[in-house]
C-alpha positions in Angstrom: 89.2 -84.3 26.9 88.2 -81.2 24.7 85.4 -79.5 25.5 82.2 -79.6 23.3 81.3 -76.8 21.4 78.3 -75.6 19.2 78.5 -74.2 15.9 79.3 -72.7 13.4 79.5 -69.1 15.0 79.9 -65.8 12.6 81.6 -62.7 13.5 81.8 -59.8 12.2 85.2 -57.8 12.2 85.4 -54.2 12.0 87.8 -51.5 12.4 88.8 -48.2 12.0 85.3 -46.6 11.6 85.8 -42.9 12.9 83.1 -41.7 13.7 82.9 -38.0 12.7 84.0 -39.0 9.4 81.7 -41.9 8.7 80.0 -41.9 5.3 75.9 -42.4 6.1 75.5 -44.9 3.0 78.0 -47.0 4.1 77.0 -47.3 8.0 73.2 -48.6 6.1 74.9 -50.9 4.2 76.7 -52.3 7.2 73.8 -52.4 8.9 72.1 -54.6 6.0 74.8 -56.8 5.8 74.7 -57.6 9.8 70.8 -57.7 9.6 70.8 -60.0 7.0 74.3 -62.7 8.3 73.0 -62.5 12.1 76.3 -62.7 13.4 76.9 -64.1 17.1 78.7 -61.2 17.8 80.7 -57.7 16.6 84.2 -57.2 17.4 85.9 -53.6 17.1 89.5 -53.2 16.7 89.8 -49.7 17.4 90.0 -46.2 16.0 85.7 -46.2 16.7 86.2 -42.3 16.7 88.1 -39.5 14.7 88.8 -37.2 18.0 87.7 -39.3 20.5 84.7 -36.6 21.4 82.1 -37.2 23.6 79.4 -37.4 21.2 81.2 -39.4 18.6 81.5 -42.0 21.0 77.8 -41.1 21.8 77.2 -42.2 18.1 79.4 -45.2 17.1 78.1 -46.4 20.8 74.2 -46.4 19.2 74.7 -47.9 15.9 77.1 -50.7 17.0 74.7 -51.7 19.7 71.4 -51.2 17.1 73.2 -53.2 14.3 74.6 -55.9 17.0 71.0 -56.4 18.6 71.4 -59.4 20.9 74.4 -60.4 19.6 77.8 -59.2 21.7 80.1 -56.7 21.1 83.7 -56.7 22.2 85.5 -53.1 21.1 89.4 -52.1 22.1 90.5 -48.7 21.7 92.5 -47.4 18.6 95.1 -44.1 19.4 91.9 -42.4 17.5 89.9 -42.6 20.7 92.4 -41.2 23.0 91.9 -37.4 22.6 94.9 -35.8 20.4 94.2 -31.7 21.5 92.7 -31.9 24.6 95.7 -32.6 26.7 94.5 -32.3 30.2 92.0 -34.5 29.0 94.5 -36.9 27.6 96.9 -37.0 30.7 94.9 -37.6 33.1 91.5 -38.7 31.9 92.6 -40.6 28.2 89.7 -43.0 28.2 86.8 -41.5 30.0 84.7 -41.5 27.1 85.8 -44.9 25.8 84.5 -46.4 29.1 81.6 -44.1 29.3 80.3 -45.2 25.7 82.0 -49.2 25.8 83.5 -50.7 29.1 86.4 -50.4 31.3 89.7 -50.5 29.4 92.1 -53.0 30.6 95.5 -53.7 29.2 94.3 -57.4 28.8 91.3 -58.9 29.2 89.5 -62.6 28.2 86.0 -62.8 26.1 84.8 -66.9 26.8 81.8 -66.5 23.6 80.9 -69.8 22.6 83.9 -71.7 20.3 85.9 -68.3 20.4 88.3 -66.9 22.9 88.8 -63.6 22.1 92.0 -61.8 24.1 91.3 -58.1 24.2 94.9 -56.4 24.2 95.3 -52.3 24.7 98.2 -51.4 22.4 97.7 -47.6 22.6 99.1 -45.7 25.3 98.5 -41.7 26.5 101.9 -40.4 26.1 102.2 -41.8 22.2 100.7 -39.7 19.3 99.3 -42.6 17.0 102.4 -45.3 18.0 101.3 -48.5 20.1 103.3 -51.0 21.7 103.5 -54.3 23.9 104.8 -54.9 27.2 106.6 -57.8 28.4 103.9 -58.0 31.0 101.1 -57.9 28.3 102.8 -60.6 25.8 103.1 -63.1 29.1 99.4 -62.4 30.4 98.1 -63.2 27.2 100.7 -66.3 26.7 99.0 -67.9 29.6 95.6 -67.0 29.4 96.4 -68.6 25.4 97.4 -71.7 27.2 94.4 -72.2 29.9 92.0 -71.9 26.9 89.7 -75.2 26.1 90.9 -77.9 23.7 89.6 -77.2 20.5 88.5 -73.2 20.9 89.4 -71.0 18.2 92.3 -68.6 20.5 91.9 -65.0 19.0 94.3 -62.4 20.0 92.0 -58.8 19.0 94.6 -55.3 19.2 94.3 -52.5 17.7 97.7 -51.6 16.3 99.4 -54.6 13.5 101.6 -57.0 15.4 105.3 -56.8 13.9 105.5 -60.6 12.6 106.8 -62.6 9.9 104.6 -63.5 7.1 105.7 -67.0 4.9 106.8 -64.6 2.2 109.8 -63.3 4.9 108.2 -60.2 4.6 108.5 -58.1 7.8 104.5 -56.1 8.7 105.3 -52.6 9.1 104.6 -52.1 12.8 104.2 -49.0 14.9 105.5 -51.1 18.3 108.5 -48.9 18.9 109.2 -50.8 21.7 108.2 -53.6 24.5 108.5 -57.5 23.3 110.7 -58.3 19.8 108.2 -59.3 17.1 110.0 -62.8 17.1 109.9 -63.3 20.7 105.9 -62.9 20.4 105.2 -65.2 17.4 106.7 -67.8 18.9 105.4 -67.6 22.6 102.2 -67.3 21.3 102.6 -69.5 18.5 103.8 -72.3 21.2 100.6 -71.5 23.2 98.1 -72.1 20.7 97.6 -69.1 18.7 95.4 -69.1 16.3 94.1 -65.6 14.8 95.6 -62.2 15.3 93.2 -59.1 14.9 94.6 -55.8 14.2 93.4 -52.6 12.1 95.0 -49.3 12.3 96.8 -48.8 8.5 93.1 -48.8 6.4 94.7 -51.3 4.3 93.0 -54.4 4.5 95.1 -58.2 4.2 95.2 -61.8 5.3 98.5 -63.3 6.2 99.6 -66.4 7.6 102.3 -66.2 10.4 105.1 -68.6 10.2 106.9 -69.3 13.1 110.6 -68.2 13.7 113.1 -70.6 12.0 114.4 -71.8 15.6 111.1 -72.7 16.0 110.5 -74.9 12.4 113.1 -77.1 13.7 111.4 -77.6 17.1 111.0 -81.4 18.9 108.1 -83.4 18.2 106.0 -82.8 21.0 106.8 -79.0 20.1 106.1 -79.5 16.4 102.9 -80.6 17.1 101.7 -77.7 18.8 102.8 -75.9 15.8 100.5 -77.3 13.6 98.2 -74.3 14.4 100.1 -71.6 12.5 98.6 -68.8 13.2 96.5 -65.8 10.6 96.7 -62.1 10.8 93.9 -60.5 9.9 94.2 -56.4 9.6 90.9 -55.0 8.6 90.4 -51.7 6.4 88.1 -48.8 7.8 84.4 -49.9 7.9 82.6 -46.7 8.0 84.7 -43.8 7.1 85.6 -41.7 4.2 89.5 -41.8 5.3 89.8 -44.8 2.4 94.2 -44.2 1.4 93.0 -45.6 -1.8 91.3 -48.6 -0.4 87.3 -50.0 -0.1 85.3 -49.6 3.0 85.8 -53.2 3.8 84.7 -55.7 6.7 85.6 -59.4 7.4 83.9 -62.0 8.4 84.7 -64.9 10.4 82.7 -68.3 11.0 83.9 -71.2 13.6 83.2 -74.7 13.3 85.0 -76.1 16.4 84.9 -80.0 17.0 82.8 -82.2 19.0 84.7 -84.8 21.4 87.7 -84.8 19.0 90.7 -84.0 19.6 91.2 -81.6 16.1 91.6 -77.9 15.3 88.8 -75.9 14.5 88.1 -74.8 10.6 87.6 -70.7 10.2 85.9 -69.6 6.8 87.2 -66.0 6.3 85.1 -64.1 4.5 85.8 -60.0 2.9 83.4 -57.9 2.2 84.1 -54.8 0.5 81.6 -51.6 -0.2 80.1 -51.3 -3.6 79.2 -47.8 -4.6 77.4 -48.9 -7.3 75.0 -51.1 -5.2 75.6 -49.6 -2.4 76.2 -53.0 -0.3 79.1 -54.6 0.9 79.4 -57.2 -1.6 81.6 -60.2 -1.2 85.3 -60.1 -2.8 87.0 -63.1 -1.1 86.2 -66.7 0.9 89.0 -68.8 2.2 89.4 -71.7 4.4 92.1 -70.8 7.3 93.2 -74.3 8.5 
């Protein structure tokens, strides 16, 4: 039997603030806008800092816990909060200031919050300037922990750099995993484990795609189809906070559950973007859609 959930739950998605190079009207207008939606929770997709310094942390670390309140956050590292210069610092110490502002980082870890299971993945890696990757041992940890998750929870897979996938226009996502699992190999391990959102950041370019499943897969058996019938989002998220914009709004998305209750059916998600208004100086809402 599936398990019962409450709902709807909200979550906001961020990414790709940098702190050091956040713009101040923006971080009060993101601080309106969570105010105002109470979210059950903040999730950060990396790049929090622009240098990974001690006292950037120090700040992103006391606004995302004064705008989250009660509510939870979940953060995982972008290549922006290893530190680039210091290189002792980076060998041998890369996230000391991560975990000193956020929590231990682990290359993957499980966040039970209500109808959401989020999968925290670490994509960045010490030796690697701004490239991130997957390991075989990361895409099977997070194939089975997709797996043990409850009937009917929303299974959300949060990393900071944009999975190489295949979107239903047969356009390939421009990636920065040089090397580790084959993009196809993913999608469809994943896919066949009940995948149902991917969470990335890392370009500043904000976009919504739906992930189709290899073609091997389309033509899978029935009881194989039928787990299929969750095709999965990807949801890349643009910079929330900082003035690095590549021609692009400050942007955030939003995300609201409605799981079932004792039936056996996949769980709705209302996507929600929210793009900064200079003129109003609020994030103002530029699209809604249904992912089902």
């Amino acid at each position: 039997m599936p398990s019962t959930f409450v709902g709807p739950e909200t979550w906001v998605h961020l990414s790709d603030l940098h702190f050091g190079t956040e713009t101040r009207a923006v971080c009060d207008a993101l601080a309106e806008l969570v105010a105002a939606r109470r979210p059950s929770g903040v999730i950060v997709s990396g790049d929090v800092t622009q240098r990974a310094k001690r006292g950037e942390f120090r700040k992103a670390s006391e606004f995302l816990r004064r705008i989250a309140g009660e509510a939870r956050l979940l953060v995982v590292p972008g290549n922006h909060d290893l530190p680039l210069f210091r290189v002792l610092e980076r060998a041998f110490f890369p996230y000391r200031n991560f975990e000193a502002s956020f929590s231990p980082v682990r290359s993957v870890e499980l966040a039970s919050e209500g109808i959401f299971r989020f999968l925290l993945v670490n994509t960045t890696r010490p030796r690697r300037h701004k490239l991130g990757t997957l390991n075989p041992e990361q895409v099977e940890e997070v194939e089975r922990t997709l797996r043990q998750c409850p009937e009917g929870a929303i299974r959300v897979v949060v990393l900071h750099h944009p999975l190489p996938a295949f979107s239903d226009t047969g356009a390939e996502l421009s990636g920065d995993f040089a090397d580790g699992a084959q993009a196809r190999a993913v999608v469809q391990r994943w896919t066949r484990a009940g995948l149902d959102l991917v969470l990335c950041g890392h370009t500043h370019r904000p976009r919504v795609l739906r992930l189709t499943p290899p073609a091997e897969l389309r033509g899978a058996s029935a009881p194989e189809s039928a787990q299929l019938s969750r095709t999965p989002w990807l949801l890349q998220a643009g910079t929330g906070l900082s003035q690095r914009l590549r021609n692009e709004s400050n942007s955030v998305f939003l995300l609201t559950g409605r799981a079932p209750e004792g039936l056996a059916v996949r769980p709705t998600i209302l996507l929600e973007r929210l793009d900064y208004s200079e003129s109003s100086e609020r994030f103002e809402k530029m699209s809604e859609v249904l992912l089902n």
